[in-house]
C-alpha positions as CSV (number, residue, x, y, z in Angstrom):
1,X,111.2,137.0,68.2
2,X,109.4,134.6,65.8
3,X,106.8,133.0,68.5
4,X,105.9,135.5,71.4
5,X,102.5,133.9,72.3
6,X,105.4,130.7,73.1
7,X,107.6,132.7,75.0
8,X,104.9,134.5,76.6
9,X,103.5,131.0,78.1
10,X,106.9,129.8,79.0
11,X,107.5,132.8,81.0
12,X,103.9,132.2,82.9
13,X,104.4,128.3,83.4
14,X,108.2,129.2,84.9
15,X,106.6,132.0,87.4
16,X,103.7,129.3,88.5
17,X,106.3,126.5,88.7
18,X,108.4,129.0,91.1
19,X,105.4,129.4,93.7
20,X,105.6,125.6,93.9
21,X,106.6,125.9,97.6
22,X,103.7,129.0,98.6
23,X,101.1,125.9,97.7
24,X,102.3,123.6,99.4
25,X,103.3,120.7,97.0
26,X,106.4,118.9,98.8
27,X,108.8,117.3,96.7
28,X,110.1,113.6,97.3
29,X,113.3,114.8,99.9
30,X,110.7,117.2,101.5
31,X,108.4,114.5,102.4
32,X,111.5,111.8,103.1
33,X,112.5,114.4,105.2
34,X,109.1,114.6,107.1
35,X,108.9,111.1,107.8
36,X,112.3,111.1,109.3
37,X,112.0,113.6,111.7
38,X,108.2,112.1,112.4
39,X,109.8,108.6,113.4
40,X,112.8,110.3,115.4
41,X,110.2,112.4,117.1
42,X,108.4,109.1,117.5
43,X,111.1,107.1,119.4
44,X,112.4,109.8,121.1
45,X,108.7,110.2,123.0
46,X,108.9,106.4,123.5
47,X,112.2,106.9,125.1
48,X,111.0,109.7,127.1
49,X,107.7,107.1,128.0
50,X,110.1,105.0,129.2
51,X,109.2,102.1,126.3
52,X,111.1,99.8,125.0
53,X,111.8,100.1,121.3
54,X,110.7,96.9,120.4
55,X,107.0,98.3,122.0
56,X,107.3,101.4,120.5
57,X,108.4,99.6,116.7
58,X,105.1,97.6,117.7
59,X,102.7,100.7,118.5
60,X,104.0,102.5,115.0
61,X,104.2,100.3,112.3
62,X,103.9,102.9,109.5
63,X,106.6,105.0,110.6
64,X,110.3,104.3,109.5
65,X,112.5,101.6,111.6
66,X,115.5,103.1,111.2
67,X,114.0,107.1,112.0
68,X,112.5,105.3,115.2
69,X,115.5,103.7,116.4
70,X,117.5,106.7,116.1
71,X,115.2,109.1,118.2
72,X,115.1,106.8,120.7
73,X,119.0,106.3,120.9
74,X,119.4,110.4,120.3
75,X,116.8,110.2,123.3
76,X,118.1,107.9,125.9
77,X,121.7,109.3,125.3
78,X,120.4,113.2,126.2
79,X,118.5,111.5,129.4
80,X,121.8,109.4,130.0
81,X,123.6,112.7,129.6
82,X,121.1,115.0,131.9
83,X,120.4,112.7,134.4
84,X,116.6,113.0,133.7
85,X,113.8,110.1,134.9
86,X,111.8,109.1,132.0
87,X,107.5,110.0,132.6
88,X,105.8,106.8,132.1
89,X,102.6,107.4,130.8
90,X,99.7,106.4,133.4
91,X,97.2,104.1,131.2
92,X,97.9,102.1,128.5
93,X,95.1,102.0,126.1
94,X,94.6,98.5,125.8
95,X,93.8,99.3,130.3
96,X,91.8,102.1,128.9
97,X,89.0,99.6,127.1
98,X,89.2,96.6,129.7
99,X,88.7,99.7,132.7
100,X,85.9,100.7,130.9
101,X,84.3,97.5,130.9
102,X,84.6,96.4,134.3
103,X,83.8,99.8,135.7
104,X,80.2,99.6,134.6
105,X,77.5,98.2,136.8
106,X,76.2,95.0,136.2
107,X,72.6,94.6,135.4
108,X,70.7,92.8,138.3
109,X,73.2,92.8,140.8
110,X,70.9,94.7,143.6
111,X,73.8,97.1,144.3
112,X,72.5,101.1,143.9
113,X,74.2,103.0,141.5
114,X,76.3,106.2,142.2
115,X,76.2,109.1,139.4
């Protein structure tokens, strides 16, 4: 061997790169593959929430079209399939804010205020 100090640090950068995956660095078709299953979990719970897809492409803008779509066809087919009623969700959270507002007293109005 003519350079073992080289060899040496080739044989240390090749058993760092290896523990690539014990730290945690994703590669490009790791985090592709993330965002995929993110968006099909997405649409499938908008499914589920009895949404439409158009609502739920609305409510998620960052997340994948196409990913969406496809978890909330996969979705509605297994409900279709199953027989099983969709769990709309019980407040909206645009109701959530206006509720808020109009639940508070006004100021002045004489009526006695219940804690």
């Amino acid at each position: 061997m003519r350079h073992p100090a080289l060899t040496l640090c080739l044989c240390a950068a090749a058993s760092l790169l290896a523990g690539c995956d014990v730290l945690g660095i994703e590669t490009a078709p790791q985090i592709a593959a993330r965002k995929e299953a993110e968006g099909m979990a997405i649409g499938s719970a908008c499914r589920h929430a009895i949404r439409s897809i158009e609502d739920c492409f609305s409510s998620n803008p960052k997340a994948g079209k196409a990913a969406v779509f496809a978890g909330w066809k996969d979705m509605d087919q297994y409900m279709r399939d199953n027989q099983i009623v969709g769990m709309p969700s019980e407040i909206k959270p645009e109701e959530a804010e206006t509720s808020d507002e109009t639940a508070a007293p006004e100021a002045g109005s004489g009526k006695p205020h219940k804690s």
